[in-house]
C-alpha positions as CSV (number, residue, x, y, z in Angstrom):
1,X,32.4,32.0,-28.6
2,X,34.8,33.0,-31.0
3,X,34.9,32.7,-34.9
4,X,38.9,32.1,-36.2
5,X,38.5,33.3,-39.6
6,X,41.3,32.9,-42.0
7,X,42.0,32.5,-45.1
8,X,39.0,34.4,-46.0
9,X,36.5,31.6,-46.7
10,X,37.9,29.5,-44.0
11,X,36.3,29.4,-40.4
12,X,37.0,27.8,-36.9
13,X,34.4,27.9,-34.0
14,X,36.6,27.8,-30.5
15,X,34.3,28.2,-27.5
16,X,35.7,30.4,-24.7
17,X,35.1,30.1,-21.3
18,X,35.6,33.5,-19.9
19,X,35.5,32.4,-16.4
20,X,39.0,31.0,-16.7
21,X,40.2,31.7,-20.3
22,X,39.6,28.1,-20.8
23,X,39.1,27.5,-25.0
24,X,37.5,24.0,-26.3
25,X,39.3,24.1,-30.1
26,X,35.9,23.2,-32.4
27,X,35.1,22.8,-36.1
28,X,36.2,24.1,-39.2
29,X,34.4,25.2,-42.2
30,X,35.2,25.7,-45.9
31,X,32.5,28.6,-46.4
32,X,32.5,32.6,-45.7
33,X,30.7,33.0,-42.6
34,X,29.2,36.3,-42.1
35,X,30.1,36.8,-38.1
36,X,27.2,39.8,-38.1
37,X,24.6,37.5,-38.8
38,X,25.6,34.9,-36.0
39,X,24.3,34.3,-32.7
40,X,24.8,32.4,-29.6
41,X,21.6,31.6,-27.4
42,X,22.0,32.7,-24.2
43,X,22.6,29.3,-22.6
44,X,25.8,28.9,-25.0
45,X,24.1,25.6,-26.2
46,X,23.0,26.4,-29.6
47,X,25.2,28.6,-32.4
48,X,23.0,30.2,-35.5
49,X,25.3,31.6,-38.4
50,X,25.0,32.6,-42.2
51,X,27.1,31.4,-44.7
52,X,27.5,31.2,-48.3
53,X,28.6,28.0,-50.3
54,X,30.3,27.2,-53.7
55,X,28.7,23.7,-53.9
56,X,26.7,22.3,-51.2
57,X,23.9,20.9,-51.1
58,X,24.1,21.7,-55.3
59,X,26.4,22.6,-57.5
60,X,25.2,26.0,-58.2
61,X,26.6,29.0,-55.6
62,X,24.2,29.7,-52.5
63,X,24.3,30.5,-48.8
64,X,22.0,29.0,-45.8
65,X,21.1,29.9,-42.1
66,X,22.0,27.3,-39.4
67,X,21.7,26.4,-36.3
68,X,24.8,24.3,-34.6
69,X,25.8,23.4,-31.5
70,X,29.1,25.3,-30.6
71,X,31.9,24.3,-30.9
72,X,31.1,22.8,-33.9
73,X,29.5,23.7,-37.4
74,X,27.5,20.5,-38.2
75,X,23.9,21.6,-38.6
76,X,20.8,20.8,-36.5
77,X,19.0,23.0,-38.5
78,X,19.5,24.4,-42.0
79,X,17.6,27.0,-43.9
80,X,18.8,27.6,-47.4
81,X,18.6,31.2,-48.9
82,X,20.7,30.9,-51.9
83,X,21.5,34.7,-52.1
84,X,23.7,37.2,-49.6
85,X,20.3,39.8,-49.4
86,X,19.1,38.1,-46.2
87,X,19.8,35.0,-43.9
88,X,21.1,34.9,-40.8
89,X,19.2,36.1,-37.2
90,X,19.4,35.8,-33.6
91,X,18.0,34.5,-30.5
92,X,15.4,35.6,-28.3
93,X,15.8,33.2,-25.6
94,X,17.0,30.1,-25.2
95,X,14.4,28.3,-27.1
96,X,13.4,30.6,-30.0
97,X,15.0,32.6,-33.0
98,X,14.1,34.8,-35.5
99,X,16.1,34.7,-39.5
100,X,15.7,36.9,-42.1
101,X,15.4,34.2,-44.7
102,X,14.0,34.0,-48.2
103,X,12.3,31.0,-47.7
104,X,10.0,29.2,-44.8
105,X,10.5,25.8,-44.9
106,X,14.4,24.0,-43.5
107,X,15.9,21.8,-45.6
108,X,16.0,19.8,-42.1
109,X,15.4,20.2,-38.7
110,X,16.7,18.1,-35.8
111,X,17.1,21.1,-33.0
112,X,15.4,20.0,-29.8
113,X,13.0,22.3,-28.3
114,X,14.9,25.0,-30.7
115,X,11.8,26.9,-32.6
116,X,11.8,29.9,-35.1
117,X,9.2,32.9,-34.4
118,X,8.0,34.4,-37.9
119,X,6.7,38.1,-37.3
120,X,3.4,38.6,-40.0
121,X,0.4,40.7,-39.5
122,X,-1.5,41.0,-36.4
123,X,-4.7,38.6,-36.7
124,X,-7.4,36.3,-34.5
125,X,-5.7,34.8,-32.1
126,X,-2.4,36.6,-32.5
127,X,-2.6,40.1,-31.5
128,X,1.5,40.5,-32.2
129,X,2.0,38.8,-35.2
130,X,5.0,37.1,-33.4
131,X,4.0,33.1,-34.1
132,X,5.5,29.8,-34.8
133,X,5.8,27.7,-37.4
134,X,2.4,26.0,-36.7
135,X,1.0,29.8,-36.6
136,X,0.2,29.5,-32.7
137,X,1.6,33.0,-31.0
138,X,4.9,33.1,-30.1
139,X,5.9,32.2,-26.1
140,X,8.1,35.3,-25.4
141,X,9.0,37.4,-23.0
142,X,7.0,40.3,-23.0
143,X,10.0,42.8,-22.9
144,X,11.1,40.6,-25.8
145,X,8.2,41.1,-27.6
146,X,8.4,44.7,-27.4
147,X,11.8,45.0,-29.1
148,X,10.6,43.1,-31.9
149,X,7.8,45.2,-32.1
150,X,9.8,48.2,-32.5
151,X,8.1,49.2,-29.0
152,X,11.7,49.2,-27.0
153,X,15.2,49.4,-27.2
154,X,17.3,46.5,-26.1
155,X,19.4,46.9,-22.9
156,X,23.2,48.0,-23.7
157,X,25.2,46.3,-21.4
158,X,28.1,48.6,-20.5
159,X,29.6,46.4,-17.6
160,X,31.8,43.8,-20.4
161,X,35.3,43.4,-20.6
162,X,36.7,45.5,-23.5
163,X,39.0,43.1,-25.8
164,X,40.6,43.6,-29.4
165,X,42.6,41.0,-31.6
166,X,45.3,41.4,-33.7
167,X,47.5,39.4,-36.2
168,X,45.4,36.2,-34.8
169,X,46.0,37.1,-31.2
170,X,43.0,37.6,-28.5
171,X,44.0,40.7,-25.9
172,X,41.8,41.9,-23.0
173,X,42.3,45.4,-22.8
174,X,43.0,46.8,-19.1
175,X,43.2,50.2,-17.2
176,X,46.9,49.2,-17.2
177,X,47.6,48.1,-20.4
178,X,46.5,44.7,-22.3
179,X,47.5,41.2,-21.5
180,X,47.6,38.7,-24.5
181,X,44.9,35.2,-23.6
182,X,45.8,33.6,-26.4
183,X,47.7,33.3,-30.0
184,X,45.1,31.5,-32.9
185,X,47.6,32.6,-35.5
186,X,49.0,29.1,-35.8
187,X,46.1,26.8,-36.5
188,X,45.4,25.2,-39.8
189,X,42.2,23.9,-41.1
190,X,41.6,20.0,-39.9
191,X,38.8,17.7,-41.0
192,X,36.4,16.8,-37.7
193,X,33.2,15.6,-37.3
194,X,31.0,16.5,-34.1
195,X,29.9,14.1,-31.7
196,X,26.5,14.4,-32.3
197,X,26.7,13.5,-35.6
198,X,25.2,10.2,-36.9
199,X,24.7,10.9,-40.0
200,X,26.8,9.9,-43.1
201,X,26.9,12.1,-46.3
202,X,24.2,12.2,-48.8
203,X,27.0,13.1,-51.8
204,X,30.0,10.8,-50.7
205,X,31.0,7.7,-48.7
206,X,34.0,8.9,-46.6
207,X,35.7,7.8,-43.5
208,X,33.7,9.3,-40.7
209,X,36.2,9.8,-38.4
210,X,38.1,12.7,-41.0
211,X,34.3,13.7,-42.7
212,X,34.2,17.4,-43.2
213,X,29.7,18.1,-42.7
214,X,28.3,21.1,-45.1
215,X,31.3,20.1,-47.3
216,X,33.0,17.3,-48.2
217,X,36.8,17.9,-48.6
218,X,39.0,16.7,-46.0
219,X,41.8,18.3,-47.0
């Protein structure tokens, strides 16, 4: 996955098939996105993020954790947090995540077999404190559970391609040099609206071929 950032408050999810260098141009999105509070599940299906917004869903400034499906920023699942002290997360697996969020309860949420784990005190029933969101314990794996105990480290994996980017250019870095995949430099932002979409805007009719979600300008 890779976030296209630029200007500053503008974003572009392209997903990346390392395989073959193959890139499936995705989504744009008029807010700061914080790229060290996003994830991708392991599966690739599923893309959480942090962001913070001038206007939306109110006209007073906030930010909100969400969880997409890449390459595109529509939301399956928003939680808002309205500040930059928290928000954002990570997966565990394929199937749950964990946020640092200021609140409990999503403004919606239409993920599929997508479930947060909340880490609280150690009780009946719940020798962890790792549960979900209708306080059963938490289905992980146990070496999962152990990191977000604080028992063990997770694994480094030191066997990854090495790659840098410069002047909106993607370069995988060689024993012989570097070799340029691809040049972003060129986009500009571009109303779409992902296919799993149904849903029209609560704020404004527009077209929904061009509708922008999480913001509302097309242009």
């Amino acid at each position: 996955m890779i976030l296209r950032q630029g200007p500053s408050k503008v974003s572009r999810l392209i997903l990346w098939h390392r395989d073959s260098d193959r890139f499936e141009d995705g989504q744009w999105l008029k807010h700061k996105v914080y790229p060290d509070r996003c994830d991708l599940s392991p599966d690739g299906q599923h893309f959480l993020f942090f962001a913070l917004d001038g206007k939306w869903p109110t006209e007073t400034k906030g930010s909100y954790t969400a969880i997409s499906k890449p390459p595109y920023f529509t939301a399956l699942t928003l939680i808002p947090q309205g500040d930059t002290w928290g928000g954002g997360g990570r997966f565990l697996d394929n199937h749950h995540y964990i946020i640092d969020a200021n609140t409990e309860t999503a403004l919606f949420d239409e993920a599929k077999d997508i479930h947060r784990v909340y880490k609280g005190a150690p009780g009946k029933g719940c020798t962890t404190g790792l549960r979900l969101a209708n306080n059963t314990p938490a289905p992980l794996d146990p070496d999962i559970r152990n990191q977000l105990l604080g028992r063990t480290k997770p694994d480094r994996d030191t066997a990854l391609d090495h790659y840098e980017t410069r002047l909106g250019c993607l370069y995988r870095l060689t024993g012989t040099g570097e070799k340029l995949i691809r040049d972003f430099s060129d986009m500009a932002f571009e109303p779409i609206r992902a296919p799993y979409d149904t849903h029209l805007s609560d704020v404004q009719s527009v077209n929904a071929s061009t509708w922008h979600p999480l913001d509302g300008e097309t242009s």
